[in-house]
C-alpha positions in Angstrom: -110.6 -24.8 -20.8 -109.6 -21.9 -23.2 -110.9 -18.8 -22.9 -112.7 -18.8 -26.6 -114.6 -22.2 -24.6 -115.7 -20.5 -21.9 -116.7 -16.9 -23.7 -119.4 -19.0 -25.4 -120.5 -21.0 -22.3 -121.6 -17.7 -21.3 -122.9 -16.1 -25.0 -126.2 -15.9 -23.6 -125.6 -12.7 -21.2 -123.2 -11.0 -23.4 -119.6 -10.0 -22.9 -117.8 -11.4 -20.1 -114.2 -10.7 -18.9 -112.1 -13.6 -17.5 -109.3 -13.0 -15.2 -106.8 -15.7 -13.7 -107.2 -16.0 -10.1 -106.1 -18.9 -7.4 -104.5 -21.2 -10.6 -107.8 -21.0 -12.2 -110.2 -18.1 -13.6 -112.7 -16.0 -12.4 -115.8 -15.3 -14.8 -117.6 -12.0 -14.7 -120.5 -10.3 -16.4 -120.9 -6.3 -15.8 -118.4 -6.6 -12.9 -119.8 -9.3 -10.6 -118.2 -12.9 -10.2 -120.4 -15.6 -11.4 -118.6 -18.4 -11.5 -115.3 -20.2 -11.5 -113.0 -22.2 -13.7 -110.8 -24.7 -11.3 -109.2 -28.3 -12.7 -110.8 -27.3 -15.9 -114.6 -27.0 -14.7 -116.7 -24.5 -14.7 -118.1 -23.7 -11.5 -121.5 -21.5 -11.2 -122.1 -19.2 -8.6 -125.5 -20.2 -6.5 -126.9 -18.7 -3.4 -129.6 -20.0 -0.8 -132.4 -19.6 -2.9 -130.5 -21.1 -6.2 -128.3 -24.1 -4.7 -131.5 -26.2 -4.1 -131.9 -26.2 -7.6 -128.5 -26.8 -8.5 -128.4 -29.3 -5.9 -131.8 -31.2 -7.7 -130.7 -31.0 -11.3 -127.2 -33.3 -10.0 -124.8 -30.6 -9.3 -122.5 -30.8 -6.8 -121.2 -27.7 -4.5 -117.4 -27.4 -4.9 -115.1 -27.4 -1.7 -111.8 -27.7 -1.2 -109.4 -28.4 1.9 -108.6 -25.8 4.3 -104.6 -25.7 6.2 -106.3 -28.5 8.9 -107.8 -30.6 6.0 -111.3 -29.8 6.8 -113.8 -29.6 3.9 -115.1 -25.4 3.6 -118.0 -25.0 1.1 -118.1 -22.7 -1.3 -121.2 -20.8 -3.2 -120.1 -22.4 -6.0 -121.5 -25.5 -8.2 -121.0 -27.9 -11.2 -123.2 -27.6 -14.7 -126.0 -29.5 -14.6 -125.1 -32.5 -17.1 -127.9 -31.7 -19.7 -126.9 -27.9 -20.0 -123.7 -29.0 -22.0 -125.9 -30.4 -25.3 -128.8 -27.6 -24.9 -127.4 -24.2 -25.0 -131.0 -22.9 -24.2 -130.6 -25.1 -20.8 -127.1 -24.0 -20.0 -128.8 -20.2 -20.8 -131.1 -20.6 -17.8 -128.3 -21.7 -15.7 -125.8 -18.8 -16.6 -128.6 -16.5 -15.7 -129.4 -18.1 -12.7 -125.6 -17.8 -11.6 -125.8 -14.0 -12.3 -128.8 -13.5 -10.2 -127.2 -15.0 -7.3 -123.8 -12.7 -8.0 -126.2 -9.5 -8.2 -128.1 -11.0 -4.9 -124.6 -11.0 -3.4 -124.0 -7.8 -4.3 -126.5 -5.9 -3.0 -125.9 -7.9 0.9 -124.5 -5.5 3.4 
């Protein structure tokens, strides 16, 4: 996904800066991660009060393989399907993945 993609994806909170990381991107609004771009998909950043509703509009949580092959979880989930054709939807989702990178934030 270019850059110009992505930068709208995320119109809704303002300005974002993108930065390649691990062979993808890392997206950030005001200084704080909020998601990911890996395999060309955009991954949102969710936290324990905000993965159950990721986890109930379809999303799945993203993991990859560690050096033993085992499965390790991260925050991080898929759009909900319907955000991609209603950018008021994708919106609340955005938001919802900055409020779990400000959440982060302030944790000791």
């Amino acid at each position: 996904m270019d850059n110009a993609e992505i930068e709208e994806m995320f119109s809704s909170l303002g300005p974002i800066t993108i930065r390649r990381m691990f062979g993808g991107k890392g997206i950030y609004h005001r200084g704080h991660i909020l998601a990911l771009e890996v395999s060309d998909e955009i991954l949102l950043k969710a936290d324990a009060l905000s993965a159950p509703k990721f986890e109930a509009a379809g999303a799945t949580q993203w993991a990859y393989e560690n050096k033993t092959r085992k499965a390790v979880k991260m925050p991080y989930w898929s759009i909900p399907e319907d955000a991609f054709d209603n950018p008021d939807i994708m919106a609340k989702w955005v938001r919802m993945a900055y409020e779990a990178a400000l959440r982060a934030a302030s944790l000791p």
